[in-house]
Every structure is written in structure tokens, then in C-alpha cells.
Biopython code that builds the backbone (N, CA, C, O; Angstrom):
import numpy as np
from Bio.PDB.StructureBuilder import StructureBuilder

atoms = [
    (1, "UNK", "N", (59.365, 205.235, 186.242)),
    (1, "UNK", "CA", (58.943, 204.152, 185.374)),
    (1, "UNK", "C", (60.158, 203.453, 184.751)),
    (1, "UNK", "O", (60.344, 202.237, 184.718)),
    (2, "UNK", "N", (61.208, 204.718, 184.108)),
    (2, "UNK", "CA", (62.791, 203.748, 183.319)),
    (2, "UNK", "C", (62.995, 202.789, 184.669)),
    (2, "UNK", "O", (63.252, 201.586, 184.620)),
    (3, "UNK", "N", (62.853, 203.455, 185.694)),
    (3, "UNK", "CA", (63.891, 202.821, 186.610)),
    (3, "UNK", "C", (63.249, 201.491, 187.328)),
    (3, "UNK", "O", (63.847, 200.541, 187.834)),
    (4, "UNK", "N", (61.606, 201.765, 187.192)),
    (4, "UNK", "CA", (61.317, 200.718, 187.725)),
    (4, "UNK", "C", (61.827, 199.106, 186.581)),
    (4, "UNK", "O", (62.341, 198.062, 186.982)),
    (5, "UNK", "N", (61.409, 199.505, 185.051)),
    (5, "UNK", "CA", (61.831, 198.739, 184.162)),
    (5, "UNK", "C", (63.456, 198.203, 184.592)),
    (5, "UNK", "O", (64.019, 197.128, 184.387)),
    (6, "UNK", "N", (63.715, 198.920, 184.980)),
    (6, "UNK", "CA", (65.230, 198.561, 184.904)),
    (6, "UNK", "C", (65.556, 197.460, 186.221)),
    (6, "UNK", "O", (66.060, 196.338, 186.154)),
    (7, "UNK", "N", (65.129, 198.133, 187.288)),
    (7, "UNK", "CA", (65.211, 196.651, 188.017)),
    (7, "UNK", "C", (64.389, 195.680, 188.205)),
    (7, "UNK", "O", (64.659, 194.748, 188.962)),
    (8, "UNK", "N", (62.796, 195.809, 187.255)),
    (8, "UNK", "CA", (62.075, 194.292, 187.200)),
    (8, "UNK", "C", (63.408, 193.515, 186.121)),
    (8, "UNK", "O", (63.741, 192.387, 186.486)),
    (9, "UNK", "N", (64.034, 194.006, 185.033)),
    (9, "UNK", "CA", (64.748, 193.700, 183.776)),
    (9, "UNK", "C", (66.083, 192.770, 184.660)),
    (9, "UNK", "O", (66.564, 191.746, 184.176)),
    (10, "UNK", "N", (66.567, 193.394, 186.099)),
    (10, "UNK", "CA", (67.805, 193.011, 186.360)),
    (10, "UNK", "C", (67.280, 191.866, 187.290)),
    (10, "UNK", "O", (68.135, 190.985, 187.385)),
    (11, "UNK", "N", (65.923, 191.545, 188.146)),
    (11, "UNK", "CA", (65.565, 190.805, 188.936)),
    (11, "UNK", "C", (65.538, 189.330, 188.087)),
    (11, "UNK", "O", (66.011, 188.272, 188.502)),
    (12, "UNK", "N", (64.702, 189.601, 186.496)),
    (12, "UNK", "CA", (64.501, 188.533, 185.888)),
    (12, "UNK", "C", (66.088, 187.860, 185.531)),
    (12, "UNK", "O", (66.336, 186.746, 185.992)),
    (13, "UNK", "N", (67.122, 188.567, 184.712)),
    (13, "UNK", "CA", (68.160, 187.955, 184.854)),
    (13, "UNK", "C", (68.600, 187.321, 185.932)),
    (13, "UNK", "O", (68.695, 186.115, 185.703)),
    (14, "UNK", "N", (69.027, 187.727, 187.423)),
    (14, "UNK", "CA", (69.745, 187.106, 187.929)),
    (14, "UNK", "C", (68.980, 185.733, 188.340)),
    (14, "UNK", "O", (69.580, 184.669, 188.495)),
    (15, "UNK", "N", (67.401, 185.913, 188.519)),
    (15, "UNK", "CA", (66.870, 184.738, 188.263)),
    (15, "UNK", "C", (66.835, 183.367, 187.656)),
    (15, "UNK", "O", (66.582, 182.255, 188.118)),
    (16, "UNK", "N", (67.263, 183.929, 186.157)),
    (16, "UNK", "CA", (67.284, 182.649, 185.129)),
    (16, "UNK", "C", (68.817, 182.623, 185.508)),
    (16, "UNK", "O", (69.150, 181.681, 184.789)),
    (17, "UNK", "N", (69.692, 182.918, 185.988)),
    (17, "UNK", "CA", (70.786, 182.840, 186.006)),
    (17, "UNK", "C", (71.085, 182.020, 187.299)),
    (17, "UNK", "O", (71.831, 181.041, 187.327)),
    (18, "UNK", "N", (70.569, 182.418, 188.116)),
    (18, "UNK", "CA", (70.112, 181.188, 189.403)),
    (18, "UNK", "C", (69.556, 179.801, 188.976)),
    (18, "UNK", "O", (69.775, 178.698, 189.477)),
    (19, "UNK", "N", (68.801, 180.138, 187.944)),
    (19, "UNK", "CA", (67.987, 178.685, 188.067)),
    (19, "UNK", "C", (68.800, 177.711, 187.210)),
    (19, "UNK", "O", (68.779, 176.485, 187.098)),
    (20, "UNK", "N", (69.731, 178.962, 186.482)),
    (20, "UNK", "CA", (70.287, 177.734, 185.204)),
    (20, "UNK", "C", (71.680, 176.905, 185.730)),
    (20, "UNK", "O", (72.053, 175.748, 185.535)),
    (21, "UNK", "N", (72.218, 177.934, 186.415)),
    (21, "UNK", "CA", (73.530, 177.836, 187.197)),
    (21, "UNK", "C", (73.634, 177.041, 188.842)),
    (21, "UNK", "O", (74.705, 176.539, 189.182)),
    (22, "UNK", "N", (72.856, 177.017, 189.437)),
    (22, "UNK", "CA", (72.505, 176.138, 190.841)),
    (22, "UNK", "C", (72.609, 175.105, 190.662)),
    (22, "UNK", "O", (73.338, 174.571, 191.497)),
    (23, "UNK", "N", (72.007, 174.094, 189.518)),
    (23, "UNK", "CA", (72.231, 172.467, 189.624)),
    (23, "UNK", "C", (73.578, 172.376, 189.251)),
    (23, "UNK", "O", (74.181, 171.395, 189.685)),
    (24, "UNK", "N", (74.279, 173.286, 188.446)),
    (24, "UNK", "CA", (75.969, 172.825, 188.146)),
    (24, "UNK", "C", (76.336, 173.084, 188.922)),
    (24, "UNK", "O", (76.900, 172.057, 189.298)),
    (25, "UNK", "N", (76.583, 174.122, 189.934)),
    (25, "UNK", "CA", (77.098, 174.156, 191.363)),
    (25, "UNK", "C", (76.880, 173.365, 192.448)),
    (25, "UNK", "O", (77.447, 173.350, 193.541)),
    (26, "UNK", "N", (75.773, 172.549, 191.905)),
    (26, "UNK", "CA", (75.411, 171.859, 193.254)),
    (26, "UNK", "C", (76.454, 170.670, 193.000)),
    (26, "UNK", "O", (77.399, 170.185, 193.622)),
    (27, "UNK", "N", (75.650, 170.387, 191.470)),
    (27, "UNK", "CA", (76.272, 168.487, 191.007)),
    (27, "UNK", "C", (77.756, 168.657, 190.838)),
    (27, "UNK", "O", (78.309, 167.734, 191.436)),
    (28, "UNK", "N", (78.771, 169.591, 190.176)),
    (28, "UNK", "CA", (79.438, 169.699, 189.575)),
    (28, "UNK", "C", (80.493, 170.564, 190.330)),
    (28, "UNK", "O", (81.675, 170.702, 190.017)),
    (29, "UNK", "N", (79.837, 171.118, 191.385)),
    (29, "UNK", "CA", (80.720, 172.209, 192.114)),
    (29, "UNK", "C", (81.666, 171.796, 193.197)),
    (29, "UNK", "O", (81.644, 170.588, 193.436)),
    (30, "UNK", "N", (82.341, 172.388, 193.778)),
    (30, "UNK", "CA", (83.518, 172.140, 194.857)),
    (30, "UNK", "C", (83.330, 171.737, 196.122)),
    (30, "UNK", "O", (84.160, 171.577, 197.016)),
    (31, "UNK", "N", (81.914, 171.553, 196.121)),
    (31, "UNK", "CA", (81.218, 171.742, 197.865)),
    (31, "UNK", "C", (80.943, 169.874, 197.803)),
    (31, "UNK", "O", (80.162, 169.592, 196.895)),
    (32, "UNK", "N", (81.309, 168.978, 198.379)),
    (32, "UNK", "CA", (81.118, 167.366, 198.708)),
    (32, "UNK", "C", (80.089, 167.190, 199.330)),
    (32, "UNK", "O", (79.264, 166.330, 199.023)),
    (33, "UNK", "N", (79.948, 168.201, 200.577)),
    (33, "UNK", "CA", (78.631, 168.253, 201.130)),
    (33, "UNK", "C", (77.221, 168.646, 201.173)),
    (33, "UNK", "O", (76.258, 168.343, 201.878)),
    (34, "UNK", "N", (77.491, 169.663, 199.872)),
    (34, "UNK", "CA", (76.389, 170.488, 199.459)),
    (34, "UNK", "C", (75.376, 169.408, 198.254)),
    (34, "UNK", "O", (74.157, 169.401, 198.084)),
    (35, "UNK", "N", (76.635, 168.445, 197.469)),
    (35, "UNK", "CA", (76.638, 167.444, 197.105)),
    (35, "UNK", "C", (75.683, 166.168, 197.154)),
    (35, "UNK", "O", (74.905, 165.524, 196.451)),
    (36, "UNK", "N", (76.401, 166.227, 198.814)),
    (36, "UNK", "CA", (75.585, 164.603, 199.074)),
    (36, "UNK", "C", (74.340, 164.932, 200.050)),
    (36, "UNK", "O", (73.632, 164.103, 200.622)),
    (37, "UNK", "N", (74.230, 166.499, 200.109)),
    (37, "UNK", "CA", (72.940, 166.657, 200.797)),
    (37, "UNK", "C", (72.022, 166.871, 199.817)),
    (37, "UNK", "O", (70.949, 166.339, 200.102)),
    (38, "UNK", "N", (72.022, 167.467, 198.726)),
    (38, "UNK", "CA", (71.183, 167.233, 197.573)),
    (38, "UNK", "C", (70.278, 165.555, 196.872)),
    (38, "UNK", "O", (69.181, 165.152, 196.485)),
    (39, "UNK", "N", (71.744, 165.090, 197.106)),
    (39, "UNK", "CA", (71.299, 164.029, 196.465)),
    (39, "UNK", "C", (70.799, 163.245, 197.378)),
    (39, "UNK", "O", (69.977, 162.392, 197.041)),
    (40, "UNK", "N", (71.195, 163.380, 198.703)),
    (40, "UNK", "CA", (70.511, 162.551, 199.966)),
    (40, "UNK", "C", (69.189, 162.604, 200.065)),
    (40, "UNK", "O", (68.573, 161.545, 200.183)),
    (41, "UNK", "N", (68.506, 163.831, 200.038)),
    (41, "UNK", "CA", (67.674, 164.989, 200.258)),
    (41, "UNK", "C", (66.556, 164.289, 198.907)),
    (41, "UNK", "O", (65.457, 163.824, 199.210)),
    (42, "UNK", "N", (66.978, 164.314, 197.677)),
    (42, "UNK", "CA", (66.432, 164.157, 196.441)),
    (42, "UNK", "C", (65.847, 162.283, 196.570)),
    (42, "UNK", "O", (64.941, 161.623, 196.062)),
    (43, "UNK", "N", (67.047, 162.001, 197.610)),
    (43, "UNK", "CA", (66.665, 160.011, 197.209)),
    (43, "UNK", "C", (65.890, 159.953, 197.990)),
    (43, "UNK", "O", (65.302, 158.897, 197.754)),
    (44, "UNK", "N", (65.461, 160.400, 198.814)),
    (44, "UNK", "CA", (64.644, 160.471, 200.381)),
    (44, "UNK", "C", (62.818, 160.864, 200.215)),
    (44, "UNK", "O", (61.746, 160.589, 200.755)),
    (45, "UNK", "N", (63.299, 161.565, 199.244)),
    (45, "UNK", "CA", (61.865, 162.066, 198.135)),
    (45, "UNK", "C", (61.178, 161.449, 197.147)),
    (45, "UNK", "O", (61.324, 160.237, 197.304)),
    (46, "UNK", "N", (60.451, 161.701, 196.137)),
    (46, "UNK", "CA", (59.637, 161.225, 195.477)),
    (46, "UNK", "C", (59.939, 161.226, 194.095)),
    (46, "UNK", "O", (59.321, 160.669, 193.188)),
    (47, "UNK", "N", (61.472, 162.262, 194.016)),
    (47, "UNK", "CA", (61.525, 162.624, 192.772)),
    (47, "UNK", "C", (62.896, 162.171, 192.513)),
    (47, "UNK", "O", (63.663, 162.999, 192.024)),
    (48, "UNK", "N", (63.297, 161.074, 192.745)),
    (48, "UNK", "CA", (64.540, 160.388, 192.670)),
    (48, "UNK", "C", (64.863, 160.735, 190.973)),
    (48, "UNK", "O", (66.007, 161.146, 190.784)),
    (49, "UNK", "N", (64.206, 160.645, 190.044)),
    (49, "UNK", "CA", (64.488, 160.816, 188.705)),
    (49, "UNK", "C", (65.125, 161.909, 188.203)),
    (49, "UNK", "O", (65.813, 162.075, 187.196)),
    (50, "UNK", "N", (64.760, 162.650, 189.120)),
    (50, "UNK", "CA", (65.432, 164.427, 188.757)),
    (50, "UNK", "C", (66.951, 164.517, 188.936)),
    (50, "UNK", "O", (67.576, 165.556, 188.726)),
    (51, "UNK", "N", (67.684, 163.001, 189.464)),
    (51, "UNK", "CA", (69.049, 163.007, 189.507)),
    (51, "UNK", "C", (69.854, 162.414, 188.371)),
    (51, "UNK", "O", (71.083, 162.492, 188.377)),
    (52, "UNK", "N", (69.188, 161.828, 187.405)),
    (52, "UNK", "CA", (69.201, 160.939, 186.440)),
    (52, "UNK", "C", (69.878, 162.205, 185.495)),
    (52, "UNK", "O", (70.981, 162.084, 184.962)),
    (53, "UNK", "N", (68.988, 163.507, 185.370)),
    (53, "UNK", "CA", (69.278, 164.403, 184.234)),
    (53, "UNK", "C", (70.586, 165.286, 184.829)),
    (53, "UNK", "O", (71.059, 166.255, 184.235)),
    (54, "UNK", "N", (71.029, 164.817, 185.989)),
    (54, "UNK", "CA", (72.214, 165.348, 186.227)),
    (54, "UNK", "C", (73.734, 164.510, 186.593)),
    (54, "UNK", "O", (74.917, 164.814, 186.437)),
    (55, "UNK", "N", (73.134, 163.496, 187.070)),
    (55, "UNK", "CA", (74.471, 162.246, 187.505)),
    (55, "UNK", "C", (74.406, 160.757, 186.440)),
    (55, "UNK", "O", (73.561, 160.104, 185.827)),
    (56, "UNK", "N", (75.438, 160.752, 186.621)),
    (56, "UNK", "CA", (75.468, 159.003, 186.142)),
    (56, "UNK", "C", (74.853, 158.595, 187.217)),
    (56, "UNK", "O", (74.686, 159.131, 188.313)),
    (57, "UNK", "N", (74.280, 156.798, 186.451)),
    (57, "UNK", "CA", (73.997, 155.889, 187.893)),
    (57, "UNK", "C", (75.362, 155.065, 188.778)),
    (57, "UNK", "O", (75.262, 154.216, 189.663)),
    (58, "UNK", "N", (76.309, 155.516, 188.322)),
    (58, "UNK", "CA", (77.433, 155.345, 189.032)),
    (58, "UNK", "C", (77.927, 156.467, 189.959)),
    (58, "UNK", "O", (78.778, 156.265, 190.825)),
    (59, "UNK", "N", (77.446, 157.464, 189.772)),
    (59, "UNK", "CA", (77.845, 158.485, 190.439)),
    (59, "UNK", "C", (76.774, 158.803, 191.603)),
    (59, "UNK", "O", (77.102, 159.279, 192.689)),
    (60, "UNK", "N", (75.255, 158.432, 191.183)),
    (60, "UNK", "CA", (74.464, 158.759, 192.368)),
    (60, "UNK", "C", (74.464, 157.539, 193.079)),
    (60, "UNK", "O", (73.778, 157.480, 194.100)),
    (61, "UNK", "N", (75.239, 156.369, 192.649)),
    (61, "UNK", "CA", (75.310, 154.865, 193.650)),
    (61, "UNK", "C", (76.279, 155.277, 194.629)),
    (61, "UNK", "O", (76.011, 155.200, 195.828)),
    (62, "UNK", "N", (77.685, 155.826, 194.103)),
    (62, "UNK", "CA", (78.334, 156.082, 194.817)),
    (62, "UNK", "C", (78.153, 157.131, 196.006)),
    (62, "UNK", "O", (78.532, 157.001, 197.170)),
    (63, "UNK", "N", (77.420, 158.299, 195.372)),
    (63, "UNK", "CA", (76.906, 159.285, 196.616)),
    (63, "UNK", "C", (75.573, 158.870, 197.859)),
    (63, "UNK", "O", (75.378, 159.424, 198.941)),
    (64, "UNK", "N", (74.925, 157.894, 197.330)),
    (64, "UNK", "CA", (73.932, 157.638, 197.851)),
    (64, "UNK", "C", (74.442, 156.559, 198.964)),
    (64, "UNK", "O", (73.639, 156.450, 199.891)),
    (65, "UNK", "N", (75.750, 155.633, 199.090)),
    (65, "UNK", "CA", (76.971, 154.641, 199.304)),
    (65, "UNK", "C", (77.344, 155.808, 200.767)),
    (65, "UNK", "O", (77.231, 155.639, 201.981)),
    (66, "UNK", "N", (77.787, 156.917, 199.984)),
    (66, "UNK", "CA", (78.561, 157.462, 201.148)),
    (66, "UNK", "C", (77.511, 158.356, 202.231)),
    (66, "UNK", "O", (77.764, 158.684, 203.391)),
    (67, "UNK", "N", (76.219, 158.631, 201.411)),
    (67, "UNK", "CA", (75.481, 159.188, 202.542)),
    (67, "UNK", "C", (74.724, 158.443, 203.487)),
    (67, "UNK", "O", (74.512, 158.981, 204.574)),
    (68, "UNK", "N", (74.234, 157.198, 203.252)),
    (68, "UNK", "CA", (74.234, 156.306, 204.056)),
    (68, "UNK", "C", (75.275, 156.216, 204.780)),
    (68, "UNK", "O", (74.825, 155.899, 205.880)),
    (69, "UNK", "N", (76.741, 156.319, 204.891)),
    (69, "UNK", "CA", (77.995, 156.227, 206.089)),
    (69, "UNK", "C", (77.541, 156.940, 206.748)),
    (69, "UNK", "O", (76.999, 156.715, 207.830)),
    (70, "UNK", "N", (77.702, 158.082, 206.127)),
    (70, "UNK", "CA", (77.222, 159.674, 206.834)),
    (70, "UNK", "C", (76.232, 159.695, 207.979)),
    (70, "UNK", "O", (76.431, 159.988, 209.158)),
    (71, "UNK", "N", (75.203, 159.345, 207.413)),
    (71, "UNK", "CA", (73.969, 158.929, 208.050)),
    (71, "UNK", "C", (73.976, 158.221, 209.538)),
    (71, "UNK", "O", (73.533, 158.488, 210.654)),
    (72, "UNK", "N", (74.697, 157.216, 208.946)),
    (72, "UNK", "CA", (75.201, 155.792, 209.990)),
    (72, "UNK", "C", (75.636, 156.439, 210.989)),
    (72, "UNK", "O", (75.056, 156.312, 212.068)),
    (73, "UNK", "N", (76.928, 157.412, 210.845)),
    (73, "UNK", "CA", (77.768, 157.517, 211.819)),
    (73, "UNK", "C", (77.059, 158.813, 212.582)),
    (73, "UNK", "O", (77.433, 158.983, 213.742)),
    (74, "UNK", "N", (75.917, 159.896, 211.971)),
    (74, "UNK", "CA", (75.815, 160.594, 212.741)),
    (74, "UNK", "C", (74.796, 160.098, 213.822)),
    (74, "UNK", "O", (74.886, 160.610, 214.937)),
    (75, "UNK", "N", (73.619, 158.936, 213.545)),
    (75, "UNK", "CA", (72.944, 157.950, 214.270)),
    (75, "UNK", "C", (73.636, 157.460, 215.457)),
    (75, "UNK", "O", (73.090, 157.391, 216.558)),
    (76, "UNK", "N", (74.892, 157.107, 215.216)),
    (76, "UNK", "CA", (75.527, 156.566, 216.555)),
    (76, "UNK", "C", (76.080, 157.364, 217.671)),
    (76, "UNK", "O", (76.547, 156.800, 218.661)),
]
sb = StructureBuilder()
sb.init_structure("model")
sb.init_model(0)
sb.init_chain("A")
sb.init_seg("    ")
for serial, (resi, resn, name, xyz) in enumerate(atoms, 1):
    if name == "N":
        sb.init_residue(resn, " ", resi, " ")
    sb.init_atom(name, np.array(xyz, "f"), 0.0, 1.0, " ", f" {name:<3s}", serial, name[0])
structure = sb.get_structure()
């Protein structure tokens, strides 16, 4: 029973710790591509607004700018 407590207790952390920590890694993190597939991915959808609480509108013009290239060039 301790032990089961103990790893429902460690499942819920790394959870909220996933959920809180993933959009700064995504928006904010080192990866360009992990980046502009999010936000590609997000403009392509229904929920374009959900980028608002994480980017400037200069910053998702500009990513949304280069994934269209992206796009372009893998089309050809």
C-alpha cells in the first residue's frame, strides 16, 4: 500500500511537471524545428489562439513566414 502511494505520488509529479514545462521547451527551447512544427501544426488547426498565450504576434508571423518556406520547398 506505502509503496503503491508512493508511486501514484511520483506519477502525479512528473506529470504536472510535463505539463508545466513542455510549452517552454517547445516555445522557448533550443530545438527551431520542434518550434516551427508546433506552431505550424497549431496554425493548421482550429486553435490558432493557444499561440497568442505563448508568442508575440511578431514572433508567430515570423515562424508561420518560415514554415510556409519549409513547406514550399519540401512540395517541390
Amino acid at each position: 500500500m506505502k509503496r503503491s502511494k508512493g508511486i501514484l505520488r511520483f506519477s502525479i509529479i512528473n506529470v504536472v511537471f510535463f505539463l508545466f514545462l513542455s510549452p517552454l521547451v517547445i516555445f522557448y527551447g533550443p530545438f527551431n524545428s520542434l518550434q516551427l512544427f508546433a506552431v505550424g501544426a497549431i496554425a493548421t488547426s482550429r486553435h490558432v489562439q493557444n499561440v497568442d498565450f505563448f508568442l508575440t504576434k511578431e514572433k508567430y508571423e515570423e515562424l508561420i513566414k518560415t514554415y510556409s518556406k519549409k513547406k514550399l520547398q519540401l512540395s517541390l
